[in-house]
N, CA, C and O atoms as CSV, one atom per row, in Angstrom:
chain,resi,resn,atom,element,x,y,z
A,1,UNK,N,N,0.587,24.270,9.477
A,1,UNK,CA,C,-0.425,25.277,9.731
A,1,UNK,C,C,-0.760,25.988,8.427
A,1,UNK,O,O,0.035,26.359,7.564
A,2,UNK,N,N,-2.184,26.117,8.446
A,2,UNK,CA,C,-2.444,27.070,6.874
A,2,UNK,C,C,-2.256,28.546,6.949
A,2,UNK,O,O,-2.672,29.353,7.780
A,3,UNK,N,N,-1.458,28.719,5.776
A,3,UNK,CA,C,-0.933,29.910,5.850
A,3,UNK,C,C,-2.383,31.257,5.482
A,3,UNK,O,O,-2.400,32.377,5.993
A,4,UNK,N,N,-3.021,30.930,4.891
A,4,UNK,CA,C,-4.771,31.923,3.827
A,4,UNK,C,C,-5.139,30.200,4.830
A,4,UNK,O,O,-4.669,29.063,4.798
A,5,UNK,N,N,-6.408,31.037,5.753
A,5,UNK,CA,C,-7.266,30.106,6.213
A,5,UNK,C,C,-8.445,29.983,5.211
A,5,UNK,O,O,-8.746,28.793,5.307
A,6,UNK,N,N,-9.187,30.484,4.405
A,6,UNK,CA,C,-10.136,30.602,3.750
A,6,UNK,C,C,-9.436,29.404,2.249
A,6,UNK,O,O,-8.214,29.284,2.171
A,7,UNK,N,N,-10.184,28.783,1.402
A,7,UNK,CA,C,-9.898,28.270,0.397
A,7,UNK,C,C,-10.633,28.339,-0.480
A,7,UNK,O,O,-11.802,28.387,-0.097
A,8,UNK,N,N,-10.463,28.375,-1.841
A,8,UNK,CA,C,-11.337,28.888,-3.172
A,8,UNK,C,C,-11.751,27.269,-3.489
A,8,UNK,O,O,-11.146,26.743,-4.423
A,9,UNK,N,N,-12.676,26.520,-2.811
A,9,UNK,CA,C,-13.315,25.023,-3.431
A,9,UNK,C,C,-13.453,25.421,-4.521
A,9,UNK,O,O,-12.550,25.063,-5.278
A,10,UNK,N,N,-14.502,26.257,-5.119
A,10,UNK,CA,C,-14.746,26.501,-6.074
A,10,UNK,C,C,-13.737,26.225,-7.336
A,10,UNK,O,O,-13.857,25.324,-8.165
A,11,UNK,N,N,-12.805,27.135,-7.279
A,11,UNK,CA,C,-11.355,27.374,-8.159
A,11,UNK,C,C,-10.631,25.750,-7.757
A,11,UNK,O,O,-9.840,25.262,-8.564
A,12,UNK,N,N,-10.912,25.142,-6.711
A,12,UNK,CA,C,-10.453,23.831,-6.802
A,12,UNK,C,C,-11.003,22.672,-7.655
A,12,UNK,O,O,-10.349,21.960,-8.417
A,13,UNK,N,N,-12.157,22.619,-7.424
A,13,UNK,CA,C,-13.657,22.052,-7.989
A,13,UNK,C,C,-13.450,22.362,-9.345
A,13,UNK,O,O,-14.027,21.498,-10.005
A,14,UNK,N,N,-12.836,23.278,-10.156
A,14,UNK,CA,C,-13.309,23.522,-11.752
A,14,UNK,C,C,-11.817,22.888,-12.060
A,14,UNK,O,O,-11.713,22.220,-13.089
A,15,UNK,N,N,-10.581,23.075,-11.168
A,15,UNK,CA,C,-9.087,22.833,-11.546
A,15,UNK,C,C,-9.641,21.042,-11.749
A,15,UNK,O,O,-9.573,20.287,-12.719
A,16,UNK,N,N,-10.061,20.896,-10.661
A,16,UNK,CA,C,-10.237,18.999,-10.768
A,16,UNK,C,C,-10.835,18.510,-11.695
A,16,UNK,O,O,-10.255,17.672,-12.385
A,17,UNK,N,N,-12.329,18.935,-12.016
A,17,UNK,CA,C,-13.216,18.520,-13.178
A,17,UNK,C,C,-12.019,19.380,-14.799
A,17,UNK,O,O,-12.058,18.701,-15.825
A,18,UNK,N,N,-11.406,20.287,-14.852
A,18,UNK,CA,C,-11.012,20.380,-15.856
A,18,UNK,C,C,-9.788,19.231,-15.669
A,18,UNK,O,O,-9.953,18.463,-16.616
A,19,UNK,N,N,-8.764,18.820,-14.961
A,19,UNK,CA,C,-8.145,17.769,-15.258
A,19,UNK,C,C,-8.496,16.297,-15.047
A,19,UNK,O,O,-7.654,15.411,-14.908
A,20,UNK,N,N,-9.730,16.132,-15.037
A,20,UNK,CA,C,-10.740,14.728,-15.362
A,20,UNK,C,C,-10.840,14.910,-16.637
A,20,UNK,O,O,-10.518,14.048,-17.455
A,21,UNK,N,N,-11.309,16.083,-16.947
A,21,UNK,CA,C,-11.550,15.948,-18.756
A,21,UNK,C,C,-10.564,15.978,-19.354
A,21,UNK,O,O,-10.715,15.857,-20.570
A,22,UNK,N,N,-9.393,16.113,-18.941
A,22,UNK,CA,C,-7.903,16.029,-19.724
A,22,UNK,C,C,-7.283,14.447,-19.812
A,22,UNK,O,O,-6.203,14.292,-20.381
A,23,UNK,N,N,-7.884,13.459,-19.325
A,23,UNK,CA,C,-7.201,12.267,-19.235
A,23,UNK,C,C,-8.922,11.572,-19.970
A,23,UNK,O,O,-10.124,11.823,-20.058
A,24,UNK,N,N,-7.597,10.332,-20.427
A,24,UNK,CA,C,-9.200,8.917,-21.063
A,24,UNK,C,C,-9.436,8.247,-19.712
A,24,UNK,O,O,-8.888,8.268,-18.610
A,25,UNK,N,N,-10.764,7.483,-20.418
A,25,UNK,CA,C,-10.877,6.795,-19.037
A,25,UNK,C,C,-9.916,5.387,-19.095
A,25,UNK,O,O,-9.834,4.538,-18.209
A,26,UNK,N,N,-9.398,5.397,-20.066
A,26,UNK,CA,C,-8.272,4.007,-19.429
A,26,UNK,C,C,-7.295,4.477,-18.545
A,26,UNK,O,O,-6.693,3.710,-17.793
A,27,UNK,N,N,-7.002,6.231,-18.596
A,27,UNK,CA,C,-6.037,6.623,-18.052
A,27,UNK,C,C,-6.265,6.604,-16.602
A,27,UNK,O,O,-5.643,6.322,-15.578
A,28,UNK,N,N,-7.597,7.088,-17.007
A,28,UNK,CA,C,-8.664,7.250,-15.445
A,28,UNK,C,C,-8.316,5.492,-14.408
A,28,UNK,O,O,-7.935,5.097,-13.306
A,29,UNK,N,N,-8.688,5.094,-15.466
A,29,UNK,CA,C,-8.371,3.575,-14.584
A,29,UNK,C,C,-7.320,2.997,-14.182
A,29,UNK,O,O,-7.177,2.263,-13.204
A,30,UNK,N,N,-6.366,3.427,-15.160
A,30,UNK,CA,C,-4.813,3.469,-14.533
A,30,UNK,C,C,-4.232,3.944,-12.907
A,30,UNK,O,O,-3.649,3.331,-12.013
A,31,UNK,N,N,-4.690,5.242,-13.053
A,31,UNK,CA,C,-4.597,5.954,-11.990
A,31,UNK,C,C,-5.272,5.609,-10.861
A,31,UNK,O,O,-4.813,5.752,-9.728
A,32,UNK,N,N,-7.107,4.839,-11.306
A,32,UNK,CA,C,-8.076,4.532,-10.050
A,32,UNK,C,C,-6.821,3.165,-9.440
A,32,UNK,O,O,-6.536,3.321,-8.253
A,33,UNK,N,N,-6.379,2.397,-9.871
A,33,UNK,CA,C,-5.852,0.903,-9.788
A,33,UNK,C,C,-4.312,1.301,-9.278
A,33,UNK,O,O,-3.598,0.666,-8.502
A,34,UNK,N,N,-4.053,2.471,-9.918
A,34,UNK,CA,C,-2.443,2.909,-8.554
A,34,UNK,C,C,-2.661,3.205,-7.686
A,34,UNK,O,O,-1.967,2.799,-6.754
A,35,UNK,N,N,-3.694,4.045,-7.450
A,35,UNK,CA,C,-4.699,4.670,-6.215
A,35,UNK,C,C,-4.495,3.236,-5.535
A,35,UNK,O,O,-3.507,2.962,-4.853
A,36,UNK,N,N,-5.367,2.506,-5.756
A,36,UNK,CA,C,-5.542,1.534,-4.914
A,36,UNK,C,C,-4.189,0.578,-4.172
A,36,UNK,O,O,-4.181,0.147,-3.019
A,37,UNK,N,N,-3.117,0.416,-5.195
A,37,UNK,CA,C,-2.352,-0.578,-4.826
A,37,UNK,C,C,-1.347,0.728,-3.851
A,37,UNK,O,O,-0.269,0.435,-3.333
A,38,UNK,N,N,-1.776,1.704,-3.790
A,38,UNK,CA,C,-0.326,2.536,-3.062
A,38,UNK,C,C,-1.330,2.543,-1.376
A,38,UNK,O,O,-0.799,2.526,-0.265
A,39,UNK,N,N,-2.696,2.570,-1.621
A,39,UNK,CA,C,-3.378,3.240,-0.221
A,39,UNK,C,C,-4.157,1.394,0.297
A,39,UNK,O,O,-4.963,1.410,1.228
A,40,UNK,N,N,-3.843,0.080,-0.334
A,40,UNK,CA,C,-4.027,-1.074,0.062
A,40,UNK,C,C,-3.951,-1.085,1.342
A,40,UNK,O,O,-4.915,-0.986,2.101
A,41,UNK,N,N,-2.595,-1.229,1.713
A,41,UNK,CA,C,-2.444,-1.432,3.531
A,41,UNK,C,C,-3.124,-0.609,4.468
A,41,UNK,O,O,-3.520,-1.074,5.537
A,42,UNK,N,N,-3.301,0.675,4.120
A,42,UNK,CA,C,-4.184,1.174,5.195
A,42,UNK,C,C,-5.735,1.334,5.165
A,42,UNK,O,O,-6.379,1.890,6.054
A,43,UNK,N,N,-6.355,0.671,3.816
A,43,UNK,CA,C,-7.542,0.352,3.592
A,43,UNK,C,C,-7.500,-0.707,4.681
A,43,UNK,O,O,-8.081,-0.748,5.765
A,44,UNK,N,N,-6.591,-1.618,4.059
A,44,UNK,CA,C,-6.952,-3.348,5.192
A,44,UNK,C,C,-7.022,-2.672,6.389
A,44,UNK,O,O,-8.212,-2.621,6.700
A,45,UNK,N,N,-6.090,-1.931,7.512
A,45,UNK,CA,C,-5.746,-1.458,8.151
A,45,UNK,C,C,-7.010,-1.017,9.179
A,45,UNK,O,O,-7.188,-1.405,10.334
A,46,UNK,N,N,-7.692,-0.238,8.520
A,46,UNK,CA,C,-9.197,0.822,8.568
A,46,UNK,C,C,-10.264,-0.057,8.373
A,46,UNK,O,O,-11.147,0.311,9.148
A,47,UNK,N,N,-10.556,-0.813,7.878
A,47,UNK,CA,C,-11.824,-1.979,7.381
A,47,UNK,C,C,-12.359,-1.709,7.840
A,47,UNK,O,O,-13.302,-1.022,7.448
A,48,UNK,N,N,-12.088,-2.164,9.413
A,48,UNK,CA,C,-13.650,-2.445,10.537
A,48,UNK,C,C,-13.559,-1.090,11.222
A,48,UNK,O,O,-14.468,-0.958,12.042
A,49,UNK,N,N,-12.914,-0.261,11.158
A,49,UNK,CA,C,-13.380,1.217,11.121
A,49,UNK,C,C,-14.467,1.612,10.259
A,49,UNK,O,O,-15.589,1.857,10.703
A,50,UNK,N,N,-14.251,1.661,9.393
A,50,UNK,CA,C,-15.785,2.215,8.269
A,50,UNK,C,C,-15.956,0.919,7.463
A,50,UNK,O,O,-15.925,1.052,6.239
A,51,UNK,N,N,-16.158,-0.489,8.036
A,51,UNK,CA,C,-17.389,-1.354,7.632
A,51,UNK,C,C,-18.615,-0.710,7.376
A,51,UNK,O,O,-19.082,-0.540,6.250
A,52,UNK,N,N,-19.053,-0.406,8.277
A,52,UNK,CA,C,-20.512,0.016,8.973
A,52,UNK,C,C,-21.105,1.351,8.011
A,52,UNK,O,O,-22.298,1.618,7.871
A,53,UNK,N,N,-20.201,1.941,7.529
A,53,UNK,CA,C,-20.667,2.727,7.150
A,53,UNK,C,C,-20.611,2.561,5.913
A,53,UNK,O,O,-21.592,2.958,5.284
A,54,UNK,N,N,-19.474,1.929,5.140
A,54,UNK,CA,C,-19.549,1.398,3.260
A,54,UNK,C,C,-20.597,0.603,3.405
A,54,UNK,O,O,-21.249,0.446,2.372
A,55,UNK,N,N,-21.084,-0.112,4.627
A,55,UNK,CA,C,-22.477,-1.196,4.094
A,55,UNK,C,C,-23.274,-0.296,3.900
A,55,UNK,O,O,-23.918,-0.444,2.861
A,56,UNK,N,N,-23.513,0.636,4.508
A,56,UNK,CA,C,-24.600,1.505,4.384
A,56,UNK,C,C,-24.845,2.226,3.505
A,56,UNK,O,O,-26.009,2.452,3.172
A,57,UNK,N,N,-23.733,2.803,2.870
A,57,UNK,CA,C,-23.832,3.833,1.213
A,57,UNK,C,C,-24.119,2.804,0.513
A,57,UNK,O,O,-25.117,3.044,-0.167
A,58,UNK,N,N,-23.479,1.146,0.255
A,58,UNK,CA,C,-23.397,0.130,-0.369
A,58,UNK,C,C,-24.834,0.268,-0.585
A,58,UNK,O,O,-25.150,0.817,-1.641
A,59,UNK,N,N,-26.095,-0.246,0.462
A,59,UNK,CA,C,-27.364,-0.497,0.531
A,59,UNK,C,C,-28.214,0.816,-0.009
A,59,UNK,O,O,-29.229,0.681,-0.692
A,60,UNK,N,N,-27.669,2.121,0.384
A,60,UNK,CA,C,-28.452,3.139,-0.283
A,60,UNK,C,C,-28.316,3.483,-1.732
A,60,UNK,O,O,-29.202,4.066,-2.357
A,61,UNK,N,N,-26.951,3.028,-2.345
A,61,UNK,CA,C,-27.070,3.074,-3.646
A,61,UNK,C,C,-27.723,1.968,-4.151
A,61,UNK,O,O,-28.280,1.928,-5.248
A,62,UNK,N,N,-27.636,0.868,-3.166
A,62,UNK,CA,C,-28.700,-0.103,-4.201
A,62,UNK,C,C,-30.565,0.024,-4.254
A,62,UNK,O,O,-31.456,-0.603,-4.826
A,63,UNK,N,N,-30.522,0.829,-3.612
A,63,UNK,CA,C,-31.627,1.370,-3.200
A,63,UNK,C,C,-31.970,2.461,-4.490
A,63,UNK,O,O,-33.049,2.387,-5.078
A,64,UNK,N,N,-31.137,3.276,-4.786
A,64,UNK,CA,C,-31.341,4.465,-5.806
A,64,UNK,C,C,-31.391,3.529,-7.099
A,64,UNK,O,O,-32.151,3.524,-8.067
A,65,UNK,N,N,-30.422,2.830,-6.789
A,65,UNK,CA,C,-30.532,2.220,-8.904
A,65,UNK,C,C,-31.847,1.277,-8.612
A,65,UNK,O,O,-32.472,0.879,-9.595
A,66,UNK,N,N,-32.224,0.963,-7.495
A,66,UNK,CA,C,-33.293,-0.236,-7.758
A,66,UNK,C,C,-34.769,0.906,-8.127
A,66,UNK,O,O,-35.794,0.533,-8.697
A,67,UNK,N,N,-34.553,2.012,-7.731
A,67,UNK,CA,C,-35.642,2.940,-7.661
A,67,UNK,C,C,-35.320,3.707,-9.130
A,67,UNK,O,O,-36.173,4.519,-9.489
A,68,UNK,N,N,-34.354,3.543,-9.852
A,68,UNK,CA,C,-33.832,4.242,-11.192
A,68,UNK,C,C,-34.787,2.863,-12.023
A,68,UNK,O,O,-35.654,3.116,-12.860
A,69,UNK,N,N,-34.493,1.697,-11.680
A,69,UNK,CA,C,-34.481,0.960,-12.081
A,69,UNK,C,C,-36.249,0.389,-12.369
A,69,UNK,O,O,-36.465,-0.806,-12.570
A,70,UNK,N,N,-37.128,1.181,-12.353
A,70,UNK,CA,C,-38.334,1.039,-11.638
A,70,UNK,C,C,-39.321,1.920,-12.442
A,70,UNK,O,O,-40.418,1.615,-12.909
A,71,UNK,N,N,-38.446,3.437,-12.492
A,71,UNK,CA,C,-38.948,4.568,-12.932
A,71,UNK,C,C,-37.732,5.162,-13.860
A,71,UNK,O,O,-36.989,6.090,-13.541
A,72,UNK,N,N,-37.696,4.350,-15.183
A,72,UNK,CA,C,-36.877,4.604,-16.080
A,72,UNK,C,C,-37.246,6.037,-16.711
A,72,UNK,O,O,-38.395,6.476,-16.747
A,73,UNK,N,N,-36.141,6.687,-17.192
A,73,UNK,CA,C,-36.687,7.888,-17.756
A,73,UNK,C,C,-37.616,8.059,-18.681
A,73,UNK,O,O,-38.615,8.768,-18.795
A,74,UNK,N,N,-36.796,6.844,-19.647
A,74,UNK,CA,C,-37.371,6.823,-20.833
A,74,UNK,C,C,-39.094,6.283,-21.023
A,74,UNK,O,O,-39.597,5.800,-22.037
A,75,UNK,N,N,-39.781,6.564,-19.642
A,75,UNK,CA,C,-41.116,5.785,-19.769
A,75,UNK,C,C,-41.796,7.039,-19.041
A,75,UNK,O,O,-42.925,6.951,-18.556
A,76,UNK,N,N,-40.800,8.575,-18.984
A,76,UNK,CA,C,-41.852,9.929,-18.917
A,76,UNK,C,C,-42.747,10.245,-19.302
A,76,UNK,O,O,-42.689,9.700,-20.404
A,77,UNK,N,N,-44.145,11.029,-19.277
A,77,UNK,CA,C,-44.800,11.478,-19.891
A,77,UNK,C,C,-45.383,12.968,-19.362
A,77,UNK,O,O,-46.536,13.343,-19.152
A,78,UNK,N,N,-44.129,13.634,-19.241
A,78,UNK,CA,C,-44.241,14.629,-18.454
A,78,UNK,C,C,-44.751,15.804,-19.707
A,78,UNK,O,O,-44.989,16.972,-19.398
């Protein structure tokens, strides 16, 4: 049970982004690739629980870079 129902995201949000900027990104990748091999089994586990829905972010980000991809910045004339 939480002991302070209220939580400072905020003060969480700056603690996280300041210890992203404290590591490289090989470190970053270290960590993304332990991430993965410790939470494996219950990914497999979950799959066809949120299939349906990774296809769907899957397709909307390909959707944003195909639309990045289209209307490059660098061709502004704002």
């Amino acid at each position: 049970m939480l002991k302070e129902p209220y939580t400072n995201w905020d003060s969480i949000r700056a603690e996280e982004t300041r210890l992203l900027r404290a590591i490289s990104p090989e470190e970053g990748i270290q960590q993304f690739f332990a991430l993965m091999k410790e939470f494996q089994p219950w990914l497999k586990a979950t799959e066809h629980v949120y299939r349906e829905k990774r296809n769907q972010a899957m397709i909307e980000l390909q959707a944003r870079l195909a639309s990045l991809a289209n209307n490059p910045l660098d061709e502004r004339t704002d």
